[in-house]
C-alpha positions in Angstrom: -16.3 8.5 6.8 -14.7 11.1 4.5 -18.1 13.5 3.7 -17.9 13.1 7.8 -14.0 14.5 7.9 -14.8 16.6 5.0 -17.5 18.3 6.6 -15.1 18.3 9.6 -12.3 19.9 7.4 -14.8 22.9 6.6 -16.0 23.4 10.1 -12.5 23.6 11.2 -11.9 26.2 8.8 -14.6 27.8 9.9 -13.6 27.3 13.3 -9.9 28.5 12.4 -11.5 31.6 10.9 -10.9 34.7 12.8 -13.1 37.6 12.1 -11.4 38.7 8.6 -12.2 35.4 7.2 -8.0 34.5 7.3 -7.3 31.0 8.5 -4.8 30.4 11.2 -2.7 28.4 9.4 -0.5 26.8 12.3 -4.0 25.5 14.3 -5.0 23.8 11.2 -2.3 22.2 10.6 -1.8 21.1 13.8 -5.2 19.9 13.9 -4.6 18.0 10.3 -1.2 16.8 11.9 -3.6 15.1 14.6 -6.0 13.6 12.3 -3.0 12.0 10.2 -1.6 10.7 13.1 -4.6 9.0 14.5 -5.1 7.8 11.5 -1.8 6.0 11.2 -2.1 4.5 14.3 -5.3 3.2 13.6 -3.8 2.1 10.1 -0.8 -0.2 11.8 -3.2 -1.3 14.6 -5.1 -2.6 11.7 -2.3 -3.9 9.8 -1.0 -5.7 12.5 -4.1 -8.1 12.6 -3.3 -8.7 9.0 -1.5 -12.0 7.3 0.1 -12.4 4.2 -2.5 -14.0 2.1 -5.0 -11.3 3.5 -3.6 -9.0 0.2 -3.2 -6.3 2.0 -0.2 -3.7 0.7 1.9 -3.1 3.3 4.0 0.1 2.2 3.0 3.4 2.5 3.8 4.9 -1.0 4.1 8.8 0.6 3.1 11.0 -2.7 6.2 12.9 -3.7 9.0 11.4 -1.5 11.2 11.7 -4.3 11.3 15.5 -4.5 12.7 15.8 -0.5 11.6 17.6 2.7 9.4 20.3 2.7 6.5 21.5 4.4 3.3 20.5 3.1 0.5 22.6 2.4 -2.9 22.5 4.1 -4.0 21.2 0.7 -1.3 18.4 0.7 -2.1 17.9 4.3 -6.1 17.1 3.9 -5.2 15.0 0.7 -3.0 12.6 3.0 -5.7 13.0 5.8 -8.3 11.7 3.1 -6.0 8.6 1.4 -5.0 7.4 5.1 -8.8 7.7 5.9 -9.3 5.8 2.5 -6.6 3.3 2.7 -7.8 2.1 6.0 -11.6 1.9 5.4 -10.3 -0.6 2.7 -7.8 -2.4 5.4 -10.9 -2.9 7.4 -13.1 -4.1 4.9 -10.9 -6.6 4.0 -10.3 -8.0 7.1 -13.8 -8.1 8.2 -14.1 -10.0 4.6 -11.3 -12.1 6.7 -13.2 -13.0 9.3 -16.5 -13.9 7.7 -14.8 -15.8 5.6 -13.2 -17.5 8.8 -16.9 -17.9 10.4 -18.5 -19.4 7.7 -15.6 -22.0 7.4 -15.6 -22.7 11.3 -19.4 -23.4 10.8 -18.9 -26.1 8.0 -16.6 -27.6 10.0 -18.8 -28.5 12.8 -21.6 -29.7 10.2 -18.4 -31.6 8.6 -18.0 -33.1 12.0 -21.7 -34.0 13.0 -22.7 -35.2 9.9 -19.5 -36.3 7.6 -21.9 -38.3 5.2 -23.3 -34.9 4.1 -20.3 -33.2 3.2 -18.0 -36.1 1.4 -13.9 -35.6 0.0 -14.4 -32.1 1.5 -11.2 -30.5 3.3 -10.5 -27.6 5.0 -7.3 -26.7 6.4 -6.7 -24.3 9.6 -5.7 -21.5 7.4 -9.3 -21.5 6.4 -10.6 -21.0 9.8 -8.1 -18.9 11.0 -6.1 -21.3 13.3 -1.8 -21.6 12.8 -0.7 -24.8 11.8 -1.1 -26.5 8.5 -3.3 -29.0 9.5 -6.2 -30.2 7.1 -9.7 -31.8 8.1 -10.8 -34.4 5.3 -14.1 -36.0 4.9 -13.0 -39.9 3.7 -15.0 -43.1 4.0 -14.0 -45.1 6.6 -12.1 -48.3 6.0 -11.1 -47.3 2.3 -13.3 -48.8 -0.9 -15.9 -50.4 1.8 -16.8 -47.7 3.6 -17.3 -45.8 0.4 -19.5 -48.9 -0.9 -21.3 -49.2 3.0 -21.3 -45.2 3.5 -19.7 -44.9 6.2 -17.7 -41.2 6.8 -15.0 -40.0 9.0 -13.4 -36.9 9.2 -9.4 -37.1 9.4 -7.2 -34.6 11.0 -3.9 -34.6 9.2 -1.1 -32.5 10.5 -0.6 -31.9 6.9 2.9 -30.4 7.5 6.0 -32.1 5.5 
């Protein structure tokens, strides 16, 4: 993604170029102006999919904030272009981590429920397959210390909220 913008950075330069080789300065940073934007929308579209636990950092830390307005450079400009770019590769990746994680988990569970004698004291709560509510499957035997001694499995559905 950024050797792709990169590449795109030069060929708008190019592009920007007229025929002295001087860059017109107002296209290209209306075009980087574009890209930034796009890519903050992408960036809170992405966010908003997030929870808590996911990891993700929420602020967006702008590099030197503290020193006040001021119109940023096309340099500047491209080096916020690229961290955006980067920031929300990493969003994605983590949520697709997210939701992998959430398959595997949802596929456990049904072997949990088909075959509970395979899979025994194991738990997994909602959280874990993505669902709201704090509710938490458990693998148990049946009718306390005889099932355990007959083998006989069952998995529970506790709410699991206080």
């Amino acid at each position: 993604m950024l050797t792709e913008q990169g590449s795109a950075s030069l060929d708008a330069r190019e592009a920007l170029a007229d025929e002295h080789g001087a860059i017109d300065e107002r296209a290209a940073r209306r075009m980087l102006r574009t890209q930034i934007a796009k890519l903050e929308h992408e960036l809170a579209v992405a966010t908003g999919s997030a929870r808590a636990r996911d990891g993700i950092v929420w602020t967006i830390g702008a590099a030197g904030a503290a020193r006040g307005p001021r119109l940023l450079g096309l340099g500047e400009l491209e080096r916020t272009r690229d961290a955006l770019a980067r920031r929300l590769h990493e969003v994605r990746a983590t949520l697709a981590a997210r939701a992998e994680r959430e398959a595997r988990n949802r596929e456990l569970l049904e072997q949990m429920l088909l075959v509970p004698g395979h899979h025994r004291f194991r738990r997994i709560s909602a959280a874990d397959i993505g669902e709201p509510g704090c509710g938490v499957w458990h693998v148990r035997p049946r009718l306390g210390l005889l099932g355990l001694l007959m083998d006989w499995w069952q998995v529970k559905l506790s709410s699991g909220c206080p």
